[in-house]
C-alpha positions in Angstrom: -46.5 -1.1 66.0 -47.0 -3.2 69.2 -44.1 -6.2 69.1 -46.8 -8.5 69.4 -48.7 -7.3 66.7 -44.6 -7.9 64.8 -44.4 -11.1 65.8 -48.0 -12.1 65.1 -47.6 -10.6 61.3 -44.2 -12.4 61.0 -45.3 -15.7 62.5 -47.2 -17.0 59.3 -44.7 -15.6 56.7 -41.6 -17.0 58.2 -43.5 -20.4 60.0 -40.6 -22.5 59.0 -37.8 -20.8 61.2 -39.9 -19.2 64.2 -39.1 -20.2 67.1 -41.4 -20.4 70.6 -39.7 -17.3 71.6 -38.2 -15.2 69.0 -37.8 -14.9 65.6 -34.3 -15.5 64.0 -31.9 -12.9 63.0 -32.1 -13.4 59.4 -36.2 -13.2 59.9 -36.2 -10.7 61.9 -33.9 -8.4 59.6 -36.0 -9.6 56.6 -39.1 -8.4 58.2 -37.8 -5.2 58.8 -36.2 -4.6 55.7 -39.6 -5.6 54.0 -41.0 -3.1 55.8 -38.9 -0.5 54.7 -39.4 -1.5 51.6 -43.1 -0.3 52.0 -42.8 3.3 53.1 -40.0 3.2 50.8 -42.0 1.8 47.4 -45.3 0.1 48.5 -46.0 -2.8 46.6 -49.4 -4.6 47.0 -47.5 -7.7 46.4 -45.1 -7.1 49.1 -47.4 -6.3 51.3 -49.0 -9.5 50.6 -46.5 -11.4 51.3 -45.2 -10.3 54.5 -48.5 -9.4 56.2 -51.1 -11.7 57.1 -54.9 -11.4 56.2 -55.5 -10.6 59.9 -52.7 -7.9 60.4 -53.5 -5.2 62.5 -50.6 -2.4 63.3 -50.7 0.3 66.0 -48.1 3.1 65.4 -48.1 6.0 68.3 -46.4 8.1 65.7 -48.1 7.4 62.8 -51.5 8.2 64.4 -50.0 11.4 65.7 -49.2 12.2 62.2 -52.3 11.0 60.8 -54.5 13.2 63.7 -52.5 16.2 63.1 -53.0 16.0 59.2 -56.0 14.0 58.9 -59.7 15.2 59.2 -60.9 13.4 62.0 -59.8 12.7 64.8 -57.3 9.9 65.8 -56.7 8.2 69.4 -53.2 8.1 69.8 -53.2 4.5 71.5 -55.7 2.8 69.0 -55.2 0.7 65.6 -53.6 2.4 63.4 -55.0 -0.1 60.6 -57.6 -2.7 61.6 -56.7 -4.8 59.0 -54.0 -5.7 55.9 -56.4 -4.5 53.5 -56.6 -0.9 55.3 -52.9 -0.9 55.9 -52.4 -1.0 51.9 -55.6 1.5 51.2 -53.5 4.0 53.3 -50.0 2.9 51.9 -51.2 2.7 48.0 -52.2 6.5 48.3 -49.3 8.1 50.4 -45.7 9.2 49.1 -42.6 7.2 49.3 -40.5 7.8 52.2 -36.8 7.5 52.6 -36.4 4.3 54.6 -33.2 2.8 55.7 -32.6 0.2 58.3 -30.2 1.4 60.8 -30.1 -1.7 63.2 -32.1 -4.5 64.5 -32.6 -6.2 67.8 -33.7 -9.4 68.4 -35.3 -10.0 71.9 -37.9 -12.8 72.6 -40.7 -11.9 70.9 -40.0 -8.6 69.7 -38.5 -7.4 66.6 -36.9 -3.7 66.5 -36.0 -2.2 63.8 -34.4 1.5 63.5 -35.4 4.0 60.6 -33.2 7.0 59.1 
């Protein structure tokens, strides 16, 4: 996911404790822990709530993945999901994945999060 595309998705959700420059670390590490929280156990609801209507993600590796298993092909630098509503299409129908946040970074408008 591009960490503007993060920070844009987050923006909306946490409005009240953004700052011009970087999200806070208790954002930041809810964010991430959210998104765990979806590979882990999609929820619609959740996805809802910490994605905005306009969401768009791009994921090298999940493209990779999805081009390598998929039936068509998939450019490994494009959107991943051109919208929320595509993001939880794809989510609602795949597997749970062991997720578990390993550490977060904060740096000015970027939000990194490590996964197990």
């Amino acid at each position: 996911m591009k960490p503007t595309t993060l920070f844009a998705l987050a923006a909306p959700f946490f409005a009240s404790s953004v700052s011009a420059t970087c999200l806070s670390q208790n954002d930041a590490s809810t964010l991430a822990n959210n998104f765990g929280k979806l590979v882990s156990a999609y929820s619609q609801k959740l996805a809802n709530q910490t994605f905005t209507a306009g969401f768009i993600d791009y994921s090298e590796s999940v493209n990779t993945l999805m081009d390598n298993g998929g039936t068509a092909p998939k450019a490994l630098l494009g959107e991943t999901f051109a919208s929320r509503a595509d993001f939880e299409s794809a989510s609602s129908q795949t597997p749970a994945v062991p997720f578990t946040v390993k550490n977060l970074w904060c740096k000015p408008l970027r939000a990194w999060y490590a996964e197990s």
